[in-house]
C-alpha positions in Angstrom: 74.5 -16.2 142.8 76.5 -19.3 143.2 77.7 -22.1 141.3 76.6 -25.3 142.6 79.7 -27.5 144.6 79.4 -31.5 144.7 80.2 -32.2 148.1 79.5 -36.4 147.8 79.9 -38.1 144.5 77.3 -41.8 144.9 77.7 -45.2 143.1 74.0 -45.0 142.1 72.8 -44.0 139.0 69.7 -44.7 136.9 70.1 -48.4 136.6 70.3 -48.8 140.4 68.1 -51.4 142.0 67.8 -51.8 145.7 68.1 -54.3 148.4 64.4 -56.6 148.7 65.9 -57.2 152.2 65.0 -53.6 153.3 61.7 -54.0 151.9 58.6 -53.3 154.0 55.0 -54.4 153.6 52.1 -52.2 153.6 51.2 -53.0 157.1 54.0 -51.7 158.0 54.7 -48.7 156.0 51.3 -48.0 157.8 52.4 -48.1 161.4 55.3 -46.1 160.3 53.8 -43.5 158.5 51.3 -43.2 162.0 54.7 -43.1 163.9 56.0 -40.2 162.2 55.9 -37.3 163.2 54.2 -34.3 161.1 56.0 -31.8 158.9 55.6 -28.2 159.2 53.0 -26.9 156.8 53.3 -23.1 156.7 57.6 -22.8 156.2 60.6 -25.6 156.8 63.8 -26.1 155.9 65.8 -27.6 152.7 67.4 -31.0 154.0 69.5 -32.6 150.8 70.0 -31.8 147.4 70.6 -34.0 144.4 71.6 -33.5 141.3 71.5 -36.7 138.4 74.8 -36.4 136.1 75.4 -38.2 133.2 74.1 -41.8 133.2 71.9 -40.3 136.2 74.6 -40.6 138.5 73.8 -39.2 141.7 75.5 -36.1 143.1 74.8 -34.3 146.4 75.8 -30.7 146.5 75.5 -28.4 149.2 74.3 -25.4 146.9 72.9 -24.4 143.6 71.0 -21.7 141.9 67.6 -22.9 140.4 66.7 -21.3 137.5 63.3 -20.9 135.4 64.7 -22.3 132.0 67.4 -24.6 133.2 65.9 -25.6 136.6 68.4 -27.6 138.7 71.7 -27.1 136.6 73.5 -30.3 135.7 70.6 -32.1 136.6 69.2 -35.2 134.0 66.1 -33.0 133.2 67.7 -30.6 131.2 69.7 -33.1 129.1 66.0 -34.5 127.7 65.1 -33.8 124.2 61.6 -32.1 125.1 61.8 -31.0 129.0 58.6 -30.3 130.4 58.1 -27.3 132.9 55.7 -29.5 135.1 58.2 -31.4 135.6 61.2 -29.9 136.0 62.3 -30.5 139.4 60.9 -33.6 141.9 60.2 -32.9 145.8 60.2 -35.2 148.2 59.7 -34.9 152.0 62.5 -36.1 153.9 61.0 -38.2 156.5 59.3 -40.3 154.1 61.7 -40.5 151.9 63.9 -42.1 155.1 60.8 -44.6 156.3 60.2 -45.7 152.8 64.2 -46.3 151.8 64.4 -48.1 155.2 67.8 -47.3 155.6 68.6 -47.6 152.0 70.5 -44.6 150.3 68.1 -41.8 149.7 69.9 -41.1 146.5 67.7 -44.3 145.0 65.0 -42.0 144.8 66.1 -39.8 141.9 64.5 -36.9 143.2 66.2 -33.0 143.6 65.1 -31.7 146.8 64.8 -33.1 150.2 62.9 -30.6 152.7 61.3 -30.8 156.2 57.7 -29.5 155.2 54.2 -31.3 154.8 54.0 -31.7 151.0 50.6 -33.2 150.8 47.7 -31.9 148.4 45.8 -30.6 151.1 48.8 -28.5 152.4 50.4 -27.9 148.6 47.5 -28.2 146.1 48.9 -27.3 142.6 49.8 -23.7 141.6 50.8 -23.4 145.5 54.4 -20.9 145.6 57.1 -21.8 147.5 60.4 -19.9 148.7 63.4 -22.3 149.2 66.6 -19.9 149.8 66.0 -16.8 147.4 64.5 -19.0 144.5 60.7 -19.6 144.0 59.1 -22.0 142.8 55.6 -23.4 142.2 53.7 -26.6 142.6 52.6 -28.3 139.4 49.6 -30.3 138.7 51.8 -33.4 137.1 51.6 -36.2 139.9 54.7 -37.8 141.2 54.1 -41.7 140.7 55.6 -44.5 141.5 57.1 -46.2 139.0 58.7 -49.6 137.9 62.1 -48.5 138.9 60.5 -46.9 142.2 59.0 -50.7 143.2 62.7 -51.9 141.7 64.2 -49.9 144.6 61.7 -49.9 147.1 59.3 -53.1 146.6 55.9 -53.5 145.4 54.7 -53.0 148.4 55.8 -49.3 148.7 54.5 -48.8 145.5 50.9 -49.7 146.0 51.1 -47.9 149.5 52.0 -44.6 148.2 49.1 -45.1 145.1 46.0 -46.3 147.4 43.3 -43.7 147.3 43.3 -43.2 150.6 47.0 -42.4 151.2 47.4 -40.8 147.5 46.5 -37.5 148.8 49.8 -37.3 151.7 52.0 -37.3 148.2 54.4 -39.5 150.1 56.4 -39.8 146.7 56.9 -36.4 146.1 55.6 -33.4 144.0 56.8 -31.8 140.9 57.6 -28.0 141.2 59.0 -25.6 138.4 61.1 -22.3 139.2 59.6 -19.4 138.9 62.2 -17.3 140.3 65.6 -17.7 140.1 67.5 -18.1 143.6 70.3 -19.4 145.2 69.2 -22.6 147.7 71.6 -24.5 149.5 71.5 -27.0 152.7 69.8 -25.6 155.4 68.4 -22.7 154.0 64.6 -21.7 155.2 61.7 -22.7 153.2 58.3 -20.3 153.0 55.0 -21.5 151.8 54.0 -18.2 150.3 50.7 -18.9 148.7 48.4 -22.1 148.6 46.8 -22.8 145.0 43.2 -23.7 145.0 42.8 -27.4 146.0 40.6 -29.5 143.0 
């Protein structure tokens, strides 16, 4: 297994805000989020990683080996006094993540792991498994919420959007997986849906 290799040290950190120019309304988040095309639901592909450093200053890296106790190595989560498993490393899909940053650096978001692959309840209900590279990992039941520093970054509007019942269910902001299965996963590597938990 490999160490992980910063490839693109970022300016943002934790206390990042973003810029209200890019900021789009709910109307049309909406026609984008029609626009787009769907991910695949069954097996994708790993798009970015990020880890947090210290001060949650973001750091892409091209590869890293997940692991069940530590999770993402480096990464702000295992520097908390009490990390929780259910919440050990945040998911996002990469086309949303782009239409909801609207142009904006996708390291705002905070979150690990940037795929190509439909991450929305009815696709990934929790205890769904998950094969990114050789590591496995498994869908949680914590939500992934926007919250004030997401609406800091991305506007209020964004932040209502991704919470209305309707739209809730597409988990546009992500999901929270934990590892299961230690692996090595780097960018580009294949993703597998290998089993789909039982939705409610």
């Amino acid at each position: 297994m490999h160490n992980s290799l910063t490839i693109s040290p970022s300016p943002i950190d934790s206390a990042s805000v973003g810029d209200p120019t890019r900021f789009l309304s709910e109307a049309e988040l909406e026609q984008r989020l029609i626009q787009n095309q769907p991910d695949p639901k069954d097996g994708g592909q790993l798009a970015l990683l990020i880890r947090r450093g210290d001060g949650g200053l973001r750091q892409r890296v091209d590869r890293v080996c997940l692991d069940p106790v530590s999770g993402f190595p480096g990464d702000a989560w295992g520097r908390k006094s009490d990390p929780k498993l259910h919440s050990q490393i945040t998911v996002m899909q990469l086309s949303v993540a782009e239409m909801l940053a609207n142009g904006q650096p996708l390291e705002l978001f905070g979150d690990n792991l940037f795929v190509h692959l439909d991450l929305s309840a009815m696709s990934l209900p929790p205890l769904s498994r998950i094969r990114i590279g050789s590591a496995i990992v498994e869908v949680t039941e914590k939500p992934h919420t926007g919250c004030n520093k997401f609406e800091a970054r991305f506007g209020l509007a964004a932040r209502s959007f991704t919470l209305r019942p309707d739209i809730r269910p597409l988990n546009l902001r992500g999901i929270h997986v934990q590892v299961v299965e230690a692996g090595d996963v780097f960018v580009g590597c294949l993703i597998e849906v290998l089993r789909r938990g039982t939705a409610g």
